[in-house]
C-alpha positions as CSV (number, residue, x, y, z in Angstrom):
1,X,313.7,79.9,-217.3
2,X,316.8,79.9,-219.0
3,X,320.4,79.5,-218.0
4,X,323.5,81.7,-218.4
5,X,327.6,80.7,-218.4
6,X,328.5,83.1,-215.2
7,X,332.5,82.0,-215.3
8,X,334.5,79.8,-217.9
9,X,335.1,78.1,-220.0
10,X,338.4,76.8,-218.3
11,X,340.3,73.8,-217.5
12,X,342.0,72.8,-214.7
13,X,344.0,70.4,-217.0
14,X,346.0,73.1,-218.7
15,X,348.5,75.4,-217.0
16,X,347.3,78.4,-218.2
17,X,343.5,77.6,-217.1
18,X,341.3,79.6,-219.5
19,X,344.1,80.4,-222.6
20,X,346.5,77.1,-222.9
21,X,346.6,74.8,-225.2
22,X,346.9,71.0,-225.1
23,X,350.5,69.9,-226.6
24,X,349.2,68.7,-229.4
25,X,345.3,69.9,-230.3
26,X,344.2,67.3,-232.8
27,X,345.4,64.3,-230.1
28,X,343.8,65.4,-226.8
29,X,341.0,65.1,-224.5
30,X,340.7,68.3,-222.0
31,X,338.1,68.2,-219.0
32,X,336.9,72.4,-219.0
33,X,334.6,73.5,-216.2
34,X,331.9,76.5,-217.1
35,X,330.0,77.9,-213.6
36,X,326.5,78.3,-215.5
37,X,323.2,79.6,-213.2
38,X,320.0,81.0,-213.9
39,X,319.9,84.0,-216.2
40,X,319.5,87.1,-214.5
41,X,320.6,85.9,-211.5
42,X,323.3,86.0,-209.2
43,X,325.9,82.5,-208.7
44,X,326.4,78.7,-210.7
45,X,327.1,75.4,-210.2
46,X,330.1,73.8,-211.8
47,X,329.8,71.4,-215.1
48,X,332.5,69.8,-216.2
49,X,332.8,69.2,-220.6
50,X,334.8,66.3,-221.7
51,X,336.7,67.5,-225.0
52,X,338.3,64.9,-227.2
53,X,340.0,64.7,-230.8
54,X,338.8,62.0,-233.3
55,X,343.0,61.5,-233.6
56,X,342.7,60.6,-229.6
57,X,340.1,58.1,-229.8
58,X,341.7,56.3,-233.0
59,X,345.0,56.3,-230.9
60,X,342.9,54.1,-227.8
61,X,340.7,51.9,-230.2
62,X,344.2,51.2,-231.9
63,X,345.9,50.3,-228.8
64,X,343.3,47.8,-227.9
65,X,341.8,49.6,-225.0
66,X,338.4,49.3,-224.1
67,X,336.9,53.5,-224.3
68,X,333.8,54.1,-222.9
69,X,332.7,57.9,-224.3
70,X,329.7,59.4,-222.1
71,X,328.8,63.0,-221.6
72,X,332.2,63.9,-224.1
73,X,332.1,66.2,-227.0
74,X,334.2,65.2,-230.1
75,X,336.3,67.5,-231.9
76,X,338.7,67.4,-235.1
77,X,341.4,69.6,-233.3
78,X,340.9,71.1,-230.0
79,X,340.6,75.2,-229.5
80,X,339.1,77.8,-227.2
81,X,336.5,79.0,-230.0
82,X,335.4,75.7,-230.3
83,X,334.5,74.9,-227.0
84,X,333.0,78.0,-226.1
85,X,330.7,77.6,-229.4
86,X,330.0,74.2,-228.1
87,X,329.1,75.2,-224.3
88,X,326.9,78.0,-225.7
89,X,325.1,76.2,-227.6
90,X,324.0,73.6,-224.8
91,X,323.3,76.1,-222.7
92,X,321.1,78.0,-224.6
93,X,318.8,75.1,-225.7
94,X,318.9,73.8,-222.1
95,X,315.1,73.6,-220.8
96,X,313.6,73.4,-217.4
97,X,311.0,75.4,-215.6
98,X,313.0,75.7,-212.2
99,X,317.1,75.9,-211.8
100,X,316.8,71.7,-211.3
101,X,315.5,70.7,-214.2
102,X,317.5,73.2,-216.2
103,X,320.6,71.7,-214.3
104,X,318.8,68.3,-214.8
105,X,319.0,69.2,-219.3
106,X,322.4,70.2,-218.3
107,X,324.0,67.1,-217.2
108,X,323.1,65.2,-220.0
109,X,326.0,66.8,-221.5
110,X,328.1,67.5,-218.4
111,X,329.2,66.8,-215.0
112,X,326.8,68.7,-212.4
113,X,328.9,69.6,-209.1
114,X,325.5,68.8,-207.4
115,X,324.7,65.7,-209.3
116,X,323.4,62.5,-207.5
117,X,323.2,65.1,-204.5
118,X,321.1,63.6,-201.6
119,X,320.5,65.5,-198.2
């Protein structure tokens, strides 16, 4: 099976959701959301990317603050092309033989909507 970006990137962070740009790309860290599903098929869950700039992190370790960096992707300066190359290429070596363990390879990078899900 493999998986498929149905809607996104975007980012509820910025005010233009899919097209704006952080006030300053090369000191930012953007949360974008990407609706990916099963290829061929109809519907996605949500994952949300962290996106951060080597000049953010320098800014918090400078300050003193304590960062704990999981499931974020680093970036020299923030852009669109960027993070779509990234998301792309996580989805496309994503690996599972049913939607859950897909999602499962998935969420090592991102925040699943349905992770930690119990019924």
């Amino acid at each position: 099976m493999k998986a498929q970006i149905k809607l996104g990137p975007f980012s509820f962070d910025l005010p233009v959701a899919d097209s704006s740009m952080p006030p300053d790309p090369a000191d930012c860290w953007v949360n974008i959301v990407a609706d990916i599903g099963l290829e061929h098929a109809p519907g996605g869950d949500q994952f949300m990317f962290s996106f951060c700039t080597v000049k953010r992190i320098a800014s918090i370790v400078a300050a003193g603050k304590p960062l704990f960096i999981s499931k974020t992707i680093v970036l020299d300066i923030f852009s669109w092309d960027a993070v779509t190359v990234e998301i792309k290429a996580i989805v496309e070596k994503a690996e599972g033989n049913t939607w859950d363990e897909l999602a499962a390879d998935l969420s090592r990078y991102a925040d699943w909507e349905f992770q930690d899900y119990r019924e």
